[in-house]
C-alpha positions in Angstrom: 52.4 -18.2 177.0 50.1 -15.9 175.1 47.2 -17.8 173.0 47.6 -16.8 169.6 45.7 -13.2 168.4 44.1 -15.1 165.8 42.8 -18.0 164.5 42.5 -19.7 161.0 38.5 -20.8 160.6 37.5 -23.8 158.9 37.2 -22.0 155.3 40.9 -21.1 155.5 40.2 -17.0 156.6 41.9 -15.4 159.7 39.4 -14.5 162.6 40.1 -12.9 165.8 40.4 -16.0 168.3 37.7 -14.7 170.7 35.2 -15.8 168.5 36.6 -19.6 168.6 34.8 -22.0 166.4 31.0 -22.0 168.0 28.8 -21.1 164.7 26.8 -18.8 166.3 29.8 -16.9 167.5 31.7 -17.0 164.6 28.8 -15.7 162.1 28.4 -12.9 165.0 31.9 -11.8 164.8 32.0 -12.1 160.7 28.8 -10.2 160.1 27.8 -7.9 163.2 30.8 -7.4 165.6 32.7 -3.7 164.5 30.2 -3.1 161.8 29.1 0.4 162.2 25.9 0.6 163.9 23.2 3.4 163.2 19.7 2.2 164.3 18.4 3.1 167.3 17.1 0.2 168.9 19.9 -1.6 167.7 21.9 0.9 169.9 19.7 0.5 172.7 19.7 -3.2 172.1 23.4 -3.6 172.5 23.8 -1.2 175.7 21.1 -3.1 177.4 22.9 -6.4 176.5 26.0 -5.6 177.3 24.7 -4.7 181.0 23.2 -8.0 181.0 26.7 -9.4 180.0 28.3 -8.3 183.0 29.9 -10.8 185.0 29.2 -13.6 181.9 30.5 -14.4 179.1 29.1 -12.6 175.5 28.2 -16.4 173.9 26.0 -16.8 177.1 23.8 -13.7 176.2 24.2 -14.5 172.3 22.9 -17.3 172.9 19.8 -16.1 174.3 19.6 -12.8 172.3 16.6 -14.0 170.4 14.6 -14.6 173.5 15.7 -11.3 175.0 14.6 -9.3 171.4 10.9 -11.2 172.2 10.6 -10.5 175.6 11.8 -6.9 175.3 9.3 -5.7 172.5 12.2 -6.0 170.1 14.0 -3.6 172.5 11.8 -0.6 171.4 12.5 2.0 174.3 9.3 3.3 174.1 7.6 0.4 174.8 10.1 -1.1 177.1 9.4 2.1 178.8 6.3 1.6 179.9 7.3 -1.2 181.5 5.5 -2.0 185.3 6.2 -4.1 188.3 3.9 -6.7 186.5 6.6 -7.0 183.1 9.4 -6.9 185.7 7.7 -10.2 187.9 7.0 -11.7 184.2 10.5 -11.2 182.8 12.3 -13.1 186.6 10.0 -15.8 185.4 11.7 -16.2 181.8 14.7 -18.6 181.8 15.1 -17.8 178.4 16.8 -14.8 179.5 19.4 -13.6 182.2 16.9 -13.4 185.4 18.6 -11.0 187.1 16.2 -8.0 188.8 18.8 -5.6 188.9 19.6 -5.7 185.2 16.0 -6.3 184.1 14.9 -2.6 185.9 18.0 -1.1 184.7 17.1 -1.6 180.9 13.4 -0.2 181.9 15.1 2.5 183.9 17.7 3.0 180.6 14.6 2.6 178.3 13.6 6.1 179.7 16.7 8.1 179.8 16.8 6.5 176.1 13.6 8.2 175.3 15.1 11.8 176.9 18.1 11.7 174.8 16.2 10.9 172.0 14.1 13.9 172.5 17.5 15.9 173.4 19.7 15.1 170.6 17.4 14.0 167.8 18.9 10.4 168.1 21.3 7.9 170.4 22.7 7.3 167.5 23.9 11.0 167.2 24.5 10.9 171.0 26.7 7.8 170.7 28.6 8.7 167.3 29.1 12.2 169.2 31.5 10.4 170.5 33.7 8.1 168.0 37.6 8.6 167.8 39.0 10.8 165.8 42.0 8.2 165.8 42.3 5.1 167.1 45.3 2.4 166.8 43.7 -1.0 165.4 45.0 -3.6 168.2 48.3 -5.6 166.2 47.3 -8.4 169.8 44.8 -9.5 172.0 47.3 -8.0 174.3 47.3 -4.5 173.2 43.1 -4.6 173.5 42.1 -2.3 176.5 39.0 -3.4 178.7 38.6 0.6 178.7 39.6 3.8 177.4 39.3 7.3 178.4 36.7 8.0 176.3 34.4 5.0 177.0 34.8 6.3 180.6 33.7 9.7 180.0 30.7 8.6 178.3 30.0 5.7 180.7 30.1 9.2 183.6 27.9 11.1 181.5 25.8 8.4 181.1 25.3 7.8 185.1 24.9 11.7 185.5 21.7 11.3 182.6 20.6 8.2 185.0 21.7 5.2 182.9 22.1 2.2 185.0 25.2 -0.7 184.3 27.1 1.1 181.9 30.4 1.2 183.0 33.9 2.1 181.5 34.2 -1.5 180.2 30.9 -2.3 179.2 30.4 1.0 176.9 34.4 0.1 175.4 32.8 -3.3 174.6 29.7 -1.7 173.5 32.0 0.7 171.1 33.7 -2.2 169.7 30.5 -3.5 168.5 28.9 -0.9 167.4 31.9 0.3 165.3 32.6 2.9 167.0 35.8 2.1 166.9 38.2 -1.1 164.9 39.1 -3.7 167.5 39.4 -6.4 165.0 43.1 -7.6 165.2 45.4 -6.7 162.4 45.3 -9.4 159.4 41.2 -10.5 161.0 39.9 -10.9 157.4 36.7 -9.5 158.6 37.5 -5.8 159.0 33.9 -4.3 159.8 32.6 -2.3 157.2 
């Protein structure tokens, strides 16, 4: 049997049940999650992140996002970079963040290509908004949510071609969600993004 698509918080209001009742995640997916998104390094931010996510779960990496903000320069590309062997060997030795070397030199490697797309379309912001919907059908389920979508693929290929490391299909759809790109907040969610 399906779990229910959403969920009634403890002030009474209809949430999408993802979110669940943890504090943290709730106030994430009231005040952040499918809000539109124009800052750059917020943009960067939530790409890198979302690499970091894969294979865990989304409160694992909320939880630490603080940490990860601090020992990424506040995920300023141009700093991050500039980033050596030496940040790479001090960031494995952080447990306050996901200590995986793979994912830690793909944001450094990303932080880069950031910094040529920057310099190619005046923003990522206009790179990434290059690419919202014209339409897209606001999930009525958690059932009718893709993990993907044609257009998160295409930009998840052109990102590869450009260099970008972990950003696939599903991490640039769950990236999209996020950012507002698009509205995946389930029909009747009282938080709608903005």
């Amino acid at each position: 049997m399906e779990k229910p698509s959403l969920i009634i918080g403890h002030d009474g209001k209809k949430r999408c049940q993802w979110c669940g009742d943890d504090p943290l995640y709730v106030a994430y997916h009231d005040n952040e999650w499918g809000n539109p998104v124009h800052d750059d390094r917020r943009l960067f931010e939530k790409i890198c992140l979302e690499g970091f996510q894969a294979g865990l779960s989304w409160i694992t990496i909320l939880k630490k996002r603080e940490n990860f903000r601090e020992s990424f320069d506040g995920f300023d590309f141009h700093k991050v970079a500039n980033y050596t062997d030496k940040d790479v060997d001090r960031l494995l030795q952080n447990a306050g963040i996901i200590r995986h070397r793979g994912k830690i030199e793909a944001t450094i490697n990303n932080a880069k290509q950031a910094i040529e797309m920057e310099q190619e379309f005046g923003s990522l912001d206009a790179y990434f908004w290059g690419f919202k919907p014209e339409n897209h059908a606001q999930p009525t389920s958690m059932s009718t949510v893709p993990a993907s979508t044609d257009i998160s693929a295409t930009i998840s290929k052109d990102l590869k071609k450009r260099g970008w490391k972990f950003v696939g299909p599903t991490t640039v759809y769950a990236f999209m969600q996020a950012m507002g790109l698009i509205n995946d907040h389930i029909k009747g969610c009282a938080f709608q993004g903005t």
